[in-house]
C-alpha positions as CSV (number, residue, x, y, z in Angstrom):
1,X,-52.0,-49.6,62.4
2,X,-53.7,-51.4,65.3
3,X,-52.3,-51.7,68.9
4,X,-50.2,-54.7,68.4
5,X,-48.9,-53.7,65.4
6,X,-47.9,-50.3,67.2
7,X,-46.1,-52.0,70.1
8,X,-43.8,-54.2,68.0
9,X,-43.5,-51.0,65.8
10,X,-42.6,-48.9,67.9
11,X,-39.5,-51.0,69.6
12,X,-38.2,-51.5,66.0
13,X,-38.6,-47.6,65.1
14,X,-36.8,-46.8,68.5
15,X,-33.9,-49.1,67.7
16,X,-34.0,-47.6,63.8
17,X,-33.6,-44.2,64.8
18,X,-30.8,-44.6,67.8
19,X,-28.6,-46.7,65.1
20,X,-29.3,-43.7,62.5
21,X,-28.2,-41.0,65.3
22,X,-25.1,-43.3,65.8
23,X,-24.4,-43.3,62.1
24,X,-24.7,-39.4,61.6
25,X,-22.9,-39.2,64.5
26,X,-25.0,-37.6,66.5
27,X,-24.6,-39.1,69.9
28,X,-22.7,-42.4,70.9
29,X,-24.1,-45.5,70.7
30,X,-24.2,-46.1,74.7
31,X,-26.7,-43.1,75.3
32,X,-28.7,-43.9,71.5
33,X,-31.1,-45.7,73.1
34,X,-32.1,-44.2,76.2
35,X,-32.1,-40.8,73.8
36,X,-34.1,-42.0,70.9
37,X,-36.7,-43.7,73.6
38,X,-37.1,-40.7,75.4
39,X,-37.8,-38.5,72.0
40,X,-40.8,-41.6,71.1
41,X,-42.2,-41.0,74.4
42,X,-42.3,-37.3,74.3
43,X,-43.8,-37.6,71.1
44,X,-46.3,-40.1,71.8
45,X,-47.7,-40.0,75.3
46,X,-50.5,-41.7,74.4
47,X,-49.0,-44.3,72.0
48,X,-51.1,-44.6,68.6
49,X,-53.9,-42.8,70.6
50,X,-51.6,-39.4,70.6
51,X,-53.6,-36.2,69.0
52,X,-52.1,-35.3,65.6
53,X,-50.2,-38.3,65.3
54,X,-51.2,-40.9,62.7
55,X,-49.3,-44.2,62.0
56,X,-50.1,-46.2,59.1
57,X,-49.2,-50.0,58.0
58,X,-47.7,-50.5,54.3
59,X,-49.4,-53.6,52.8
60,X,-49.4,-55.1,49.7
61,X,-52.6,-55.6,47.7
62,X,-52.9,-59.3,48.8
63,X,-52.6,-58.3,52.6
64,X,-49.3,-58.7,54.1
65,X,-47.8,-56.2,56.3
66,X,-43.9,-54.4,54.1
67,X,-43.5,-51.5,56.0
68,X,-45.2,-48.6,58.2
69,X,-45.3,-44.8,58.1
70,X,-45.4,-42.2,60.7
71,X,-47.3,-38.5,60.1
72,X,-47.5,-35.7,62.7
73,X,-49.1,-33.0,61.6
74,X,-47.8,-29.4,63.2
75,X,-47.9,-25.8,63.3
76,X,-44.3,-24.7,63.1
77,X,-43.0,-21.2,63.1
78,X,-42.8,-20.7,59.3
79,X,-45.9,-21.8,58.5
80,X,-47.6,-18.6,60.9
81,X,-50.3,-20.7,62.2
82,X,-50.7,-23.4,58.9
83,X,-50.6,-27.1,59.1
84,X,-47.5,-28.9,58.4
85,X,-47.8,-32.9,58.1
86,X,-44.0,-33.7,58.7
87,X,-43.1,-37.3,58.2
88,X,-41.6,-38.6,60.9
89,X,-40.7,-42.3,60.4
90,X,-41.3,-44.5,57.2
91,X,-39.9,-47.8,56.1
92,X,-40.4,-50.3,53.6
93,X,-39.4,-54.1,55.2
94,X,-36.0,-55.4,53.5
95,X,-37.0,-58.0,51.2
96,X,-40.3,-56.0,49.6
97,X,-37.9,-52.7,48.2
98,X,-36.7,-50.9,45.2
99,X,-40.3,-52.1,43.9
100,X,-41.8,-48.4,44.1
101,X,-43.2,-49.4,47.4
102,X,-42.0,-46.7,49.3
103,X,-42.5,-44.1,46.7
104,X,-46.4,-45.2,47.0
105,X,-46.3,-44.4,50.7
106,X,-45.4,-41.2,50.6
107,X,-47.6,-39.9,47.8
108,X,-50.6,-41.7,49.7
109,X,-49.4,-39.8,53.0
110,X,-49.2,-36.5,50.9
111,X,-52.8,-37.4,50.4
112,X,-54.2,-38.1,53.8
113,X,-52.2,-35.0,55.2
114,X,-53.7,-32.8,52.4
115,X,-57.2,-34.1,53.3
116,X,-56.5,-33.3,56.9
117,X,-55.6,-29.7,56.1
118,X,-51.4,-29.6,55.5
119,X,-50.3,-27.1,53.1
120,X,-46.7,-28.4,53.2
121,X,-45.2,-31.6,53.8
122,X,-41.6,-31.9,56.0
123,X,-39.0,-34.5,57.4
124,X,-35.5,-35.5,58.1
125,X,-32.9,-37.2,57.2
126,X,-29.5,-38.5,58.0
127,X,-26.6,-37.4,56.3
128,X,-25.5,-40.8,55.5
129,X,-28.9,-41.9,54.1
130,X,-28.1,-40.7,50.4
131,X,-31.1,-43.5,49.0
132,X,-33.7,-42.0,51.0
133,X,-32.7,-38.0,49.5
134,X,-32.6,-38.8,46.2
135,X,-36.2,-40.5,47.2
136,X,-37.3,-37.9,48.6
137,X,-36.2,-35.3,45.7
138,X,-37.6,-36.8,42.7
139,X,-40.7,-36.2,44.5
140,X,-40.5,-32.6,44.8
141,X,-38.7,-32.1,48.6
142,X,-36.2,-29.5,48.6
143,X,-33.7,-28.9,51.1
144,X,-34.7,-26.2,53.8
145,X,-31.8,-26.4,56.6
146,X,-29.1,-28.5,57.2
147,X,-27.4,-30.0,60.6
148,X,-23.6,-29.8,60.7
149,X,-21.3,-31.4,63.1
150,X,-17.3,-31.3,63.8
151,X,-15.4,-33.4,66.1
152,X,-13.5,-31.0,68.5
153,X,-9.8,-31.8,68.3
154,X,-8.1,-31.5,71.6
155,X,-6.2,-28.0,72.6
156,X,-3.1,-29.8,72.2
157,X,-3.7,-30.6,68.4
158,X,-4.6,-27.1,67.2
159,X,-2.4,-25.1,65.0
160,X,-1.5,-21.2,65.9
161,X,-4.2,-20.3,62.9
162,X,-6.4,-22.2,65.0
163,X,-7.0,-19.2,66.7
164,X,-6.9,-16.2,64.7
165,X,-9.7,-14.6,63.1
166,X,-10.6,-14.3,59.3
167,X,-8.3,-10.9,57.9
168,X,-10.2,-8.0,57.4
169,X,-13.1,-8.8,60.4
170,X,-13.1,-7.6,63.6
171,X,-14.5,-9.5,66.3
172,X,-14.8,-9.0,70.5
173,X,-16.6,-11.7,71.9
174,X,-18.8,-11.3,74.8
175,X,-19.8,-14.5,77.0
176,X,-23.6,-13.5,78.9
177,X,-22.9,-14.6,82.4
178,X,-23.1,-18.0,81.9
179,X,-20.5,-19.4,79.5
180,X,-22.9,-21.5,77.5
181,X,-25.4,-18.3,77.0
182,X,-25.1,-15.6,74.2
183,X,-22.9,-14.2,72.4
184,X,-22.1,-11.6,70.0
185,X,-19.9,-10.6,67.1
186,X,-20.0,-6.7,66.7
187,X,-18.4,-4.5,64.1
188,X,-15.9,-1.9,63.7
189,X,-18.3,1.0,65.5
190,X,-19.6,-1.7,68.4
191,X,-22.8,-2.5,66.6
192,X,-23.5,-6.6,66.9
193,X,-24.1,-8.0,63.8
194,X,-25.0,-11.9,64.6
195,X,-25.5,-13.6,68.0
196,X,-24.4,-17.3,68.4
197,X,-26.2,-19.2,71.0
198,X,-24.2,-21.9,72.5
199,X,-26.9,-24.8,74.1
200,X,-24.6,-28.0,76.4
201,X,-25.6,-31.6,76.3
202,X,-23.9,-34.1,77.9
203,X,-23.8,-37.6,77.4
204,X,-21.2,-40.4,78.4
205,X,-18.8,-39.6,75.9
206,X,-18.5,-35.8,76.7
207,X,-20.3,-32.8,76.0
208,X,-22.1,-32.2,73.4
209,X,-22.7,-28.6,72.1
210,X,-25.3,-27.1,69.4
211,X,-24.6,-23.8,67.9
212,X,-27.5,-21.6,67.1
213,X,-27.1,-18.3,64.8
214,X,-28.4,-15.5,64.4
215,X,-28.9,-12.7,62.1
216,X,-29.3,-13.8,58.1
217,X,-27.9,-10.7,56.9
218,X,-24.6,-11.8,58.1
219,X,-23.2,-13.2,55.4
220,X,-23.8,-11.2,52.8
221,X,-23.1,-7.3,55.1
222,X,-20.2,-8.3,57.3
223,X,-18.2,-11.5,55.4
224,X,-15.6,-13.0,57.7
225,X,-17.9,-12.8,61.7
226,X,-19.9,-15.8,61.2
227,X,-16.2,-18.1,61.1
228,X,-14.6,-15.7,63.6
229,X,-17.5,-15.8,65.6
230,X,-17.9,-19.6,66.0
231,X,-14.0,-20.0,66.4
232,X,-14.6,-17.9,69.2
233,X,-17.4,-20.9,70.5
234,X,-15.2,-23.3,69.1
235,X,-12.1,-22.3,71.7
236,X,-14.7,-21.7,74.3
237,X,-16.5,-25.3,73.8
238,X,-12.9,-26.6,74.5
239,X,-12.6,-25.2,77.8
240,X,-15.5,-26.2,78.8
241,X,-15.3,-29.9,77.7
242,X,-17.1,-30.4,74.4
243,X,-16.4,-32.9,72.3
244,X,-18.7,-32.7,69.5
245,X,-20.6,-29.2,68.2
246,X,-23.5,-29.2,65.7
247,X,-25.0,-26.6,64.1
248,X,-28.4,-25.8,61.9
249,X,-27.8,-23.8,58.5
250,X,-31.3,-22.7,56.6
251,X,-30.9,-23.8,52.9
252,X,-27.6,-24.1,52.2
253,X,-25.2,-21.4,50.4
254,X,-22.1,-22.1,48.8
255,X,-20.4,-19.3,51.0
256,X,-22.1,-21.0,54.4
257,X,-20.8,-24.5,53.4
258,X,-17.3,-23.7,52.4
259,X,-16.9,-21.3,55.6
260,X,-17.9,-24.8,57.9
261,X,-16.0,-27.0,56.0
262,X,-13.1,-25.2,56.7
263,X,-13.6,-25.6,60.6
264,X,-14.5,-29.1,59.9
265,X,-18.2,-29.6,59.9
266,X,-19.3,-32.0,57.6
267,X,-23.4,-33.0,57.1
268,X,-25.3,-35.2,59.4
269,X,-29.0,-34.4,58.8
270,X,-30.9,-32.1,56.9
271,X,-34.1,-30.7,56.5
272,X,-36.6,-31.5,53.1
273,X,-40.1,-30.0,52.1
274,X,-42.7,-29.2,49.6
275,X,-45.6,-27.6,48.9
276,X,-49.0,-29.7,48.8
């Protein structure tokens, strides 16, 4: 990709991605744009001269330009020091699709990253985007986490079982001193057995809340805390203001998803990878 290829790129990519965090329904479509802009820029500082960063242009045989692809290549936590190259943008041009094109990207960006020392391959995608995950899957990406998200109804709208815990768990919920800070679901003999952190954004619509939990053995040791505990975040979030709360799940479970559908998540992203 040269330089003026990057700059009319990039203001399509930042548009693409604010209108795909609208869809998921991530964040409202006033605030999509300063949002996704400030994510390019803290990704790119230096444009297509960032380290690690490599952006190619999709062309056809005879020349023109049908779409582009973005690599990073990272070290995240589960790779303990190994090279990740994580796709973060790629698109084929309406017009030049369902011809394999984009299917041809992605195995040559496999490539490249392998050549420049990936063991594994990552990205995202948006819940809505079903095309681009059955893509993605008959080229070997399985799913690694998912991102949930549930409309918060207002306190007026809730039902008495709103509020009641799962029978048979028992649950005392403990805010840290500041009421979007830890907290903890212990058991019957005041052990904790999962901690839920509860991180606040706030954008025009409201505030915005992400759920992060704790402690994998959870599920399958202590059945019934992980609902009780994020009803206990759910009634908090209200009091606070939240509007919207998402949530990331590693590979999903049967238990996991029918536990959030009940309190109304439903899938807007999730997480795909493979081996290289």
């Amino acid at each position: 990709m040269t330089w003026a290829e990057f700059d009319a790129w990039s203001a399509h990519s930042v548009r693409g991605f604010a209108s795909q965090q609208v869809a998921a329904g991530l964040v409202t479509e006033s605030d999509a744009a300063v949002a996704a802009a400030k994510v390019f820029a803290d990704l790119l500082p230096e444009g297509l001269a960032t380290p690690a960063h490599h952006l190619w242009t999709v062309r056809l045989p005879t020349g023109p330009a049908v779409g582009h692809l973005w690599l990073w290549l990272r070290s995240p936590p589960h790779l303990a020091g190994g090279v990740e190259g994580f796709v973060l943008d790629v698109e084929v041009l309406e017009g030049f699709r369902r011809q394999g094109l984009g299917r041809a990207a992605m195995l040559a960006a496999e490539a490249a990253a392998l050549d420049l020392g990936a063991t594994t391959m990552g990205l995202n995608v948006f819940g809505p985007n079903n095309a681009a995950s059955r893509l993605y899957a008959t080229l070997g990406y399985t799913v690694s986490s998912v991102t949930l998200t549930s409309e918060l109804r207002p306190t007026s709208e809730l039902r008495p079982s709103d509020s009641l815990r799962p029978t048979g768990s028992t649950v005392a919920e403990a805010p840290a001193a500041r009421p979007d800070g830890l907290w903890a679901a212990y058991d019957d003999e005041g052990l904790p057995v999962a901690l839920l952190g509860l991180q606040l954004d706030r954008g025009s619509d409201g505030v915005h809340a992400f759920l992060q939990v704790a402690e994998p053995r959870l599920a399958a040791d202590h059945p019934g805390y992980g609902e009780a505990l994020v009803r206990a975040a759910d009634r908090v979030g209200r009091a606070l203001g939240v509007r919207r709360v998402s949530v990331e799940l590693p590979a999903p479970s049967a238990v996991a998803s029918e536990a959030y559908d009940r309190l109304g998540f439903t899938l807007t992203a999730q997480t795909m990878r493979k081996a290289l």
